[in-house]
C-alpha positions in Angstrom: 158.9 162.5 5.7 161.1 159.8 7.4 163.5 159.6 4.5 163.6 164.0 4.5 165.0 163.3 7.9 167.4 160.6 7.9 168.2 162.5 4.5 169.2 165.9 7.1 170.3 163.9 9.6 172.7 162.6 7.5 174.3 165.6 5.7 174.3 167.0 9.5 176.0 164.1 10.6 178.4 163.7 7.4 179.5 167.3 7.4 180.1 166.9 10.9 182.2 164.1 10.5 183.3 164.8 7.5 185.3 168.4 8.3 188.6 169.0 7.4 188.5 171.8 10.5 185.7 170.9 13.3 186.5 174.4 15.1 184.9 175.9 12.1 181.3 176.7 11.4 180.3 177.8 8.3 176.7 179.9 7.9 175.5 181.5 4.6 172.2 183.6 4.5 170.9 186.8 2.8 168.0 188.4 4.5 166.3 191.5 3.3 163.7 193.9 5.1 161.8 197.3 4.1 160.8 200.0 5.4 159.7 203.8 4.5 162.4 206.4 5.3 162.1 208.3 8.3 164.1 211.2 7.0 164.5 213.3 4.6 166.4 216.8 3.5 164.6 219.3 1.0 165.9 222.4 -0.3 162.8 224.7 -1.3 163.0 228.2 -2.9 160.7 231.0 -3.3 161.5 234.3 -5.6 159.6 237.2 -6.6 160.4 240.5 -7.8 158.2 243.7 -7.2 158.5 247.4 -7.0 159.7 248.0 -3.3 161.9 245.6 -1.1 159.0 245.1 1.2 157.0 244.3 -1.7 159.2 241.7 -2.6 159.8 240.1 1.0 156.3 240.0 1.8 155.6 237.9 -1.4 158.1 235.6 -0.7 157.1 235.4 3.3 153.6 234.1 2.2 154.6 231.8 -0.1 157.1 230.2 2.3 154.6 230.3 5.4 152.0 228.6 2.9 154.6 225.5 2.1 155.7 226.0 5.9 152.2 224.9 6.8 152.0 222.3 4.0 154.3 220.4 5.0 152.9 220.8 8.8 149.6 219.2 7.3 151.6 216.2 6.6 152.7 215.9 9.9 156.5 217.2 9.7 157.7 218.7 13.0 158.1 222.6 13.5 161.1 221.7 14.9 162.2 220.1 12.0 161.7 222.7 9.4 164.1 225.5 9.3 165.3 228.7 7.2 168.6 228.7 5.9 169.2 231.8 3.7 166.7 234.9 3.1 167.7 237.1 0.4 167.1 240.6 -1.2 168.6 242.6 -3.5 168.0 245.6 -6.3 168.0 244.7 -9.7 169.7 247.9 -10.8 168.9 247.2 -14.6 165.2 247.9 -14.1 164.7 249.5 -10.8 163.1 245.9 -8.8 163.9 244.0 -6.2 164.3 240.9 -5.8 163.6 238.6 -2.7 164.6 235.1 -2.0 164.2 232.5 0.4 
């Protein structure tokens, strides 16, 4: 243990001495730390087609408010879930309609 100190006692001491510029320090590290993310962004998408626009809508309402309270269940803020776009529109080609949100 003695000769582990003189030994860093001595490089301290020689570097000191040693330095072609004394007003300089010079420090080297990496440090690392982890941690779970505290935020995230999803994009989520429901679609259904029925007979009637309301049809449609209401299919898509209950599947949204059932991933609405999902994600509630996993503690994520009301506040923090939002709508963005709600959709509907005919499908003239075979007389539907098509909801989306």
């Amino acid at each position: 243990m003695r000769i582990l100190m003189a030994m860093l006692a001595f490089g301290f001491w020689s570097t000191q001495v040693f330095a072609t510029d004394p007003a300089k320090v010079l420090v080297n590290g990496v440090g690392e730390i982890g941690m779970g993310p505290d935020f995230a962004i999803l994009t989520l998408g429901v679609t259904h087609e029925a007979n009637t626009a309301v049809k449609a809508m209401k299919s898509v309402s209950a599947d949204m408010t059932a991933i609405i309270k999902t994600l509630q269940k996993e503690s994520i803020a009301e506040r923090g879930i939002q709508t963005a776009r709600v959709q509907v529109q005919m499908i003239n080609s075979r007389s539907k309609f098509r909801a989306t949100n």
